[in-house]
C-alpha positions in Angstrom: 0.0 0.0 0.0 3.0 2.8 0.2 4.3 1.7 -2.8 1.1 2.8 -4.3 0.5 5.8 -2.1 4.4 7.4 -3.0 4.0 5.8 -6.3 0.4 8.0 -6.9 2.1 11.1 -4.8 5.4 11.0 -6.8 3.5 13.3 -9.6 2.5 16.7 -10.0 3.1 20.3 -8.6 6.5 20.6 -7.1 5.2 20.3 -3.4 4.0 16.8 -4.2 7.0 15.8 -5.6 8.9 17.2 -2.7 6.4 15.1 -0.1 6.5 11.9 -1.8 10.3 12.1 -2.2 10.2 12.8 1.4 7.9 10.4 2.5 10.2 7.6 0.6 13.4 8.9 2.5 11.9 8.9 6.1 10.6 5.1 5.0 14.2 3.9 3.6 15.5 5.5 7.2 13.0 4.3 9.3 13.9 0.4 7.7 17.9 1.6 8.1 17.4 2.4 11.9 14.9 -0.7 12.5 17.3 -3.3 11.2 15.0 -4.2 8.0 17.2 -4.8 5.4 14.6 -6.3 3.2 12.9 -3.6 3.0 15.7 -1.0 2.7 16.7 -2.9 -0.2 12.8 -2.7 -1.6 13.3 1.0 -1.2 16.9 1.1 -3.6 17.1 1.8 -7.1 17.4 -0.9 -9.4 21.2 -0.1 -10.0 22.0 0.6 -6.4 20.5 -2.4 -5.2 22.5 -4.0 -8.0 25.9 -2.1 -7.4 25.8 -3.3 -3.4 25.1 -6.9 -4.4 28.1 -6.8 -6.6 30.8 -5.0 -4.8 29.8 -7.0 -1.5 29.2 -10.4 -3.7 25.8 -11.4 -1.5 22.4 -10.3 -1.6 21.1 -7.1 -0.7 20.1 -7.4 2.5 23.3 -9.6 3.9 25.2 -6.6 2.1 23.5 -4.2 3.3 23.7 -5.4 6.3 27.3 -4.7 6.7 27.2 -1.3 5.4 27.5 0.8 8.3 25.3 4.3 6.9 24.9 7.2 9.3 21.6 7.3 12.4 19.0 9.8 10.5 16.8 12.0 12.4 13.9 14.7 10.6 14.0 15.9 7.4 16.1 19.6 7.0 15.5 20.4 3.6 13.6 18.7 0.6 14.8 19.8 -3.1 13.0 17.9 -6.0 13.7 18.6 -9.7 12.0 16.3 -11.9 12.1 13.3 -11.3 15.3 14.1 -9.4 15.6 14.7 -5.0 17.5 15.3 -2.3 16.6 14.8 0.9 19.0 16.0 3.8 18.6 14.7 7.6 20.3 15.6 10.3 23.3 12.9 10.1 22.7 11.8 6.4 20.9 12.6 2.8 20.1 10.9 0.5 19.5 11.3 -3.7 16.4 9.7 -4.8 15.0 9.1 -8.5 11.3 8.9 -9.5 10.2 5.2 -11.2 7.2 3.9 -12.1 7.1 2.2 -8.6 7.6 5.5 -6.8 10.6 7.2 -5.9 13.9 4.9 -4.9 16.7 5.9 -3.2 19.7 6.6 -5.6 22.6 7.1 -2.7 22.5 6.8 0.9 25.2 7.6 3.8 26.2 10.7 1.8 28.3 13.2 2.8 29.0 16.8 1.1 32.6 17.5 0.4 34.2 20.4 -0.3 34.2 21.8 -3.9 33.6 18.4 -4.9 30.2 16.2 -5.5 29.0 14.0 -2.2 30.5 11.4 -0.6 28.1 8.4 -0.5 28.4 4.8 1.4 25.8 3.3 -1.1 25.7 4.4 -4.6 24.3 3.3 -7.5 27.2 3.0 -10.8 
């Protein structure tokens, strides 16, 4: 039922794309901080779920099990662009991309750097 709530939310004015992305960042870190790797992996990109299977050689939730990605807490800031977000926490953000499913998450445990793109733990290739 989420799927289809974010999935139905992910169109439309700005705002609604900015609340949908949202909505699926607060659900990947709510899985991250309860220990549901199933469904943190439900809530990747295709090719991030498939870039962590292959650099860590197992499935995606014994690999992402041993990724070690930053405690989240509330949302600071939203930006959506298309079917492009960000969604910064206090202690991580994240880079989501709209699918037909709903928005996925891109990148995860990222981390700005200076005068040079983010820093992320999981990534997509």
């Amino acid at each position: 039922m989420a799927a289809l709530v974010l999935g139905v939310a992910g169109c439309g004015a700005p705002e609604a794309r900015q609340n949908a992305a949202a909505a699926a960042g607060a659900a990947f870190e709510a899985a991250v901080a309860a220990g549901d790797h199933v469904w943190a992996c439900e809530l990747l990109a295709p090719q991030t779920r498939e870039q962590l299977e292959q650099a860590e050689r197992k499935t995606c939730p014994v690999a992402f099990a041993a990724q070690e990605l930053p405690e989240a807490r509330g949302i600071q800031k939203v930006e959506a662009y298309g079917r492009q977000a960000m969604v910064r926490m206090t202690g991580d953000t994240l880079f989501l991309s709209l699918f037909d499913a709903g928005w996925k998450v891109v990148a995860a445990g990222c981390t700005p750097l200076p005068d040079q793109p983010y820093d992320c733990m999981v990534k997509g290739a």
